[in-house]
KOLVO-966338 format. One record per residue (C-alpha): residue number from 0; residue in three letters; x, y, z. Coordinates in steps of 0.05 Angstrom, whole numbers. Layout:
N
+-----+-----+--------+--------+--------+
!   i !  aa !      x !      y !      z !
+-----+-----+--------+--------+--------+
! NUM ! ala !      X !      Y !      Z !
...
+-----+-----+--------+--------+--------+
END
This chain:
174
+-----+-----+--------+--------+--------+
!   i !  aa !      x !      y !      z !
+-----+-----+--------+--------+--------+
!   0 ! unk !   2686 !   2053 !   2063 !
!   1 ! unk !   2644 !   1995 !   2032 !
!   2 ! unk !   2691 !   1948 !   2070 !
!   3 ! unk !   2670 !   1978 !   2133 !
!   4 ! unk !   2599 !   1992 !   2122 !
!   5 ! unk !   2570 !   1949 !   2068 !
!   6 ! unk !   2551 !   1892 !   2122 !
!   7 ! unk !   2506 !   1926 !   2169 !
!   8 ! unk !   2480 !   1970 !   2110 !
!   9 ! unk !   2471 !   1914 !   2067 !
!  10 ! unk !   2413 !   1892 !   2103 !
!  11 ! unk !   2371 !   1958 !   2081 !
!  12 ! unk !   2383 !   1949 !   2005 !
!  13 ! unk !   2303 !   1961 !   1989 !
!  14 ! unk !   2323 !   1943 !   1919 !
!  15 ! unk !   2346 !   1875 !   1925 !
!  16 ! unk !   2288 !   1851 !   1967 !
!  17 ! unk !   2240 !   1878 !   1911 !
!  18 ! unk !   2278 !   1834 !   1854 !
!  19 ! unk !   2286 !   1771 !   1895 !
!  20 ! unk !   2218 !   1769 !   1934 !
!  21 ! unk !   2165 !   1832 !   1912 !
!  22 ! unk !   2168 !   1835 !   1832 !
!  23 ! unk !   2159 !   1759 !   1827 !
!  24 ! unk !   2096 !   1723 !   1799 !
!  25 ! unk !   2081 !   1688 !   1873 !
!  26 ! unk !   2076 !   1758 !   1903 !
!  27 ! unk !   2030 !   1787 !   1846 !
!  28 ! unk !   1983 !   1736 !   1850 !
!  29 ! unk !   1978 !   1738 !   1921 !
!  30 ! unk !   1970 !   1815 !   1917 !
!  31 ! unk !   1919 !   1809 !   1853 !
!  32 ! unk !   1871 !   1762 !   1897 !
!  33 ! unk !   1877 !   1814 !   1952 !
!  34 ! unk !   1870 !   1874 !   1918 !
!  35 ! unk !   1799 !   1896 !   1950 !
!  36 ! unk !   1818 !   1879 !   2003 !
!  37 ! unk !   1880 !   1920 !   2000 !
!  38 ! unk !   1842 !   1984 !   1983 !
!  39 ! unk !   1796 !   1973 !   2028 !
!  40 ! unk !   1840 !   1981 !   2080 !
!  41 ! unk !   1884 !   2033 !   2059 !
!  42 ! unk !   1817 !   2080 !   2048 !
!  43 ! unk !   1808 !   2058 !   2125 !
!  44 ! unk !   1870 !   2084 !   2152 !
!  45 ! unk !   1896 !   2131 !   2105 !
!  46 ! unk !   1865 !   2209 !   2110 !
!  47 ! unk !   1871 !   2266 !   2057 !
!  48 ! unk !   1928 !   2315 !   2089 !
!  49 ! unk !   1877 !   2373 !   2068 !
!  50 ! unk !   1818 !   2372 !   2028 !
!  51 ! unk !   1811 !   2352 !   1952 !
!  52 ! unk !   1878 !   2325 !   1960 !
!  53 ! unk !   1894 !   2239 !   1948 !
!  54 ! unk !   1896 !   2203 !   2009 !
!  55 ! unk !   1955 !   2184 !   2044 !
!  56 ! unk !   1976 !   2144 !   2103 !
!  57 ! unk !   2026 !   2173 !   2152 !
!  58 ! unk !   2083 !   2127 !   2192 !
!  59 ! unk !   2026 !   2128 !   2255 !
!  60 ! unk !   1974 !   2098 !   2225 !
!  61 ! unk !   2018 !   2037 !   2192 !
!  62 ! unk !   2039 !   2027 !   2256 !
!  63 ! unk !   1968 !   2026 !   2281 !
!  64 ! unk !   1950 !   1976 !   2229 !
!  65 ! unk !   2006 !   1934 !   2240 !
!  66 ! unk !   1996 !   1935 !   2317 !
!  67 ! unk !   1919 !   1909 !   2313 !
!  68 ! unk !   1916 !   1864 !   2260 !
!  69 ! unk !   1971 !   1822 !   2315 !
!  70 ! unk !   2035 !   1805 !   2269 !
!  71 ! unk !   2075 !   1840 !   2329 !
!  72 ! unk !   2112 !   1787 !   2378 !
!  73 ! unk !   2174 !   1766 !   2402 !
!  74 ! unk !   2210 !   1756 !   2325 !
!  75 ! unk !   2175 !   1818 !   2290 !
!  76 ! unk !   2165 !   1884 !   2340 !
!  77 ! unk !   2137 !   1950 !   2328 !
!  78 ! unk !   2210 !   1985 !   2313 !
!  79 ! unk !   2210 !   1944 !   2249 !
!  80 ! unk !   2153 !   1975 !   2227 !
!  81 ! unk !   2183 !   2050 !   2216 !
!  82 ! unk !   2240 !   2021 !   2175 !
!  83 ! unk !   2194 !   1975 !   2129 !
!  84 ! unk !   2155 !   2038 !   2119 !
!  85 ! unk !   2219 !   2078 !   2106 !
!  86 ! unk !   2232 !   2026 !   2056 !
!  87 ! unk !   2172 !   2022 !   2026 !
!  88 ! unk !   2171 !   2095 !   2009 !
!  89 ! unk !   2195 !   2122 !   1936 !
!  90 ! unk !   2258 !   2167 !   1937 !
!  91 ! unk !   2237 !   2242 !   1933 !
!  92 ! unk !   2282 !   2291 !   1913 !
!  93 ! unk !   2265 !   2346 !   1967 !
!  94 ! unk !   2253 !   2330 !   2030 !
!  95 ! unk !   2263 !   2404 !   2064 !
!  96 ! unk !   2205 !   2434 !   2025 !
!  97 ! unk !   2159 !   2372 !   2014 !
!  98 ! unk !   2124 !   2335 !   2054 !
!  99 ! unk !   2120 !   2280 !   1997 !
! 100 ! unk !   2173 !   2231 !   2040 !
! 101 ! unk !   2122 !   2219 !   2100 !
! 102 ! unk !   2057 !   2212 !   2052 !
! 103 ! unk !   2044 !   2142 !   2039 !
! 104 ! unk !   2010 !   2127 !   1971 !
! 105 ! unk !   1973 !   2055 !   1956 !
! 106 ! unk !   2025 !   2032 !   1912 !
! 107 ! unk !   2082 !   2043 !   1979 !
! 108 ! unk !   2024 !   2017 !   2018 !
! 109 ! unk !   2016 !   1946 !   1982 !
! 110 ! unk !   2103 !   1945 !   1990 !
! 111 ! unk !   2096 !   1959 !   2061 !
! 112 ! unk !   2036 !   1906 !   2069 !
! 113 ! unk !   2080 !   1857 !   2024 !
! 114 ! unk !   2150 !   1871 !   2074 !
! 115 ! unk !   2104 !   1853 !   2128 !
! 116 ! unk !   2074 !   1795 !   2100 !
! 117 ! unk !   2149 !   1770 !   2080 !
! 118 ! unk !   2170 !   1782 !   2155 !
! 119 ! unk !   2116 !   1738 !   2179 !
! 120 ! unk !   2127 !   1685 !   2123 !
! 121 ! unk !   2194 !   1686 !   2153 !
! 122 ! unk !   2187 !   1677 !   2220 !
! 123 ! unk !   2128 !   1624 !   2212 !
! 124 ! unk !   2164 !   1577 !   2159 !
! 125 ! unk !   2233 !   1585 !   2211 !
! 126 ! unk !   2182 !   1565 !   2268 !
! 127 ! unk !   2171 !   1494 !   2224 !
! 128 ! unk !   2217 !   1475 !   2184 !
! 129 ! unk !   2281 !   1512 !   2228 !
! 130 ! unk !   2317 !   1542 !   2162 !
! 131 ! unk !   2332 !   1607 !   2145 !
! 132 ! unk !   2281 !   1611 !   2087 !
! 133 ! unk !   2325 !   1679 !   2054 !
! 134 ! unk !   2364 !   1630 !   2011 !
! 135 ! unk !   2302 !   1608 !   1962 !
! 136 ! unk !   2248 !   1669 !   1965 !
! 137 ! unk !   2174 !   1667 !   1995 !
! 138 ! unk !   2155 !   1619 !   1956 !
! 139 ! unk !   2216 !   1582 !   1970 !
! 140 ! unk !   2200 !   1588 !   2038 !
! 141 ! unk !   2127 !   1567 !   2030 !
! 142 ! unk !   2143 !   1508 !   1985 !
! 143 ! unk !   2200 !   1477 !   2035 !
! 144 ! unk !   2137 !   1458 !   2088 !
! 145 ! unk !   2078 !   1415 !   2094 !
! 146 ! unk !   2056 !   1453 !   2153 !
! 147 ! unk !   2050 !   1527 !   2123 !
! 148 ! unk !   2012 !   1534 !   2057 !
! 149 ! unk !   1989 !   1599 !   2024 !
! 150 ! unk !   1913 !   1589 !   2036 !
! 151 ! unk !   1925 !   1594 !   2118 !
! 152 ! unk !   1978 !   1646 !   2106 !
! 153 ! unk !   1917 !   1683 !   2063 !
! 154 ! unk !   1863 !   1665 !   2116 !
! 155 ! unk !   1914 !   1699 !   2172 !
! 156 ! unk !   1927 !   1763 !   2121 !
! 157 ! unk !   1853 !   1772 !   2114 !
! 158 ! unk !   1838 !   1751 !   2193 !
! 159 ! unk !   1887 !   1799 !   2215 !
! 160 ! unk !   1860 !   1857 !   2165 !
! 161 ! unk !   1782 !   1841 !   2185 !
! 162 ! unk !   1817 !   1850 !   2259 !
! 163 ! unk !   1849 !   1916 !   2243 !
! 164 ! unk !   1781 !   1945 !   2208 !
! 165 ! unk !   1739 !   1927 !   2262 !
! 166 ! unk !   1779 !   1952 !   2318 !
! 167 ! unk !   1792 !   2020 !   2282 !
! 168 ! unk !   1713 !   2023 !   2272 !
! 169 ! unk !   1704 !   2011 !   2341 !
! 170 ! unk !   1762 !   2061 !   2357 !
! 171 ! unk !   1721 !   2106 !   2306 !
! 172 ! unk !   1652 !   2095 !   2343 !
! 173 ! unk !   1679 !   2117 !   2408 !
+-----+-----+--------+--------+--------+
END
């Protein structure tokens, strides 16, 4: 069966992308410095499912966030966004009884932002230096060009997410 499947299903192996690319020093700094910021916008978008519980976020308001802080285009489209979330999301042992699998803590929150993030990475250092970046990691990928550094890949994170605040505070106001 792994002969016929393990190609296509490969590709969704959340664990592998965690080793090689989330849970290395690169990404935690990056997330570190961006921690307020982080928070801050999870507390925007996510909502208690009833009160006194913790706040979670829900598949349609990633995809909200996603959608206005403008990451979507040609190379990264909104029908990624439901499996990065998928893969974000801890294993829970029932699903029938539960509603655990479609409540997004922080902690799956920061992966999904981080997935996102990596996407983007991708498709910008592709753009300029026309390699797959996949063979040597983020900061492989940031390293291998002149034209893409971390500080405007920051300034974009933190444009985007000023973006996605103020047009859900607008959307709020209305």
């Amino acid at each position: 069966m792994h002969k016929y499947l393990g190609g296509s299903l490969g590709k969704y192996n959340s664990h592998n992308w965690r080793i090689e690319r989330y849970w290395v020093e690169e990404s935690d700094k990056v997330i570190k410095e961006n921690m307020q910021t982080l928070e801050d916008i999870y507390n925007q978008f996510a909502s208690p499912n009833s009160p006194g519980e913790p706040k979670v976020m829900r598949l349609n308001k990633l995809i909200d966030l996603i959608t206005e802080s403008g990451v979507i285009d040609d190379s990264f489209g909104a029908k990624e966004i439901g499996v990065i979330y998928n893969l974000s999301m801890m294993t829970q042992v029932d699903e029938i009884h539960s509603t655990r699998h479609m409540d997004m803590r922080f902690i799956e929150f920061v992966e999904s932002i981080a997935r996102v993030a990596d996407k983007a990475i991708t498709r910008s250092t592709q753009e300029f230096v026309g390699r797959d970046p996949s063979q040597s990691g983020i900061q492989g990928a940031i390293d291998g060009t002149s034209n893409l550094s971390a500080s405007k890949l920051a300034s974009s994170v933190k444009k985007g997410a000023g973006a996605a605040l103020e047009a859900s505070a607008n959307r709020d106001r209305s």
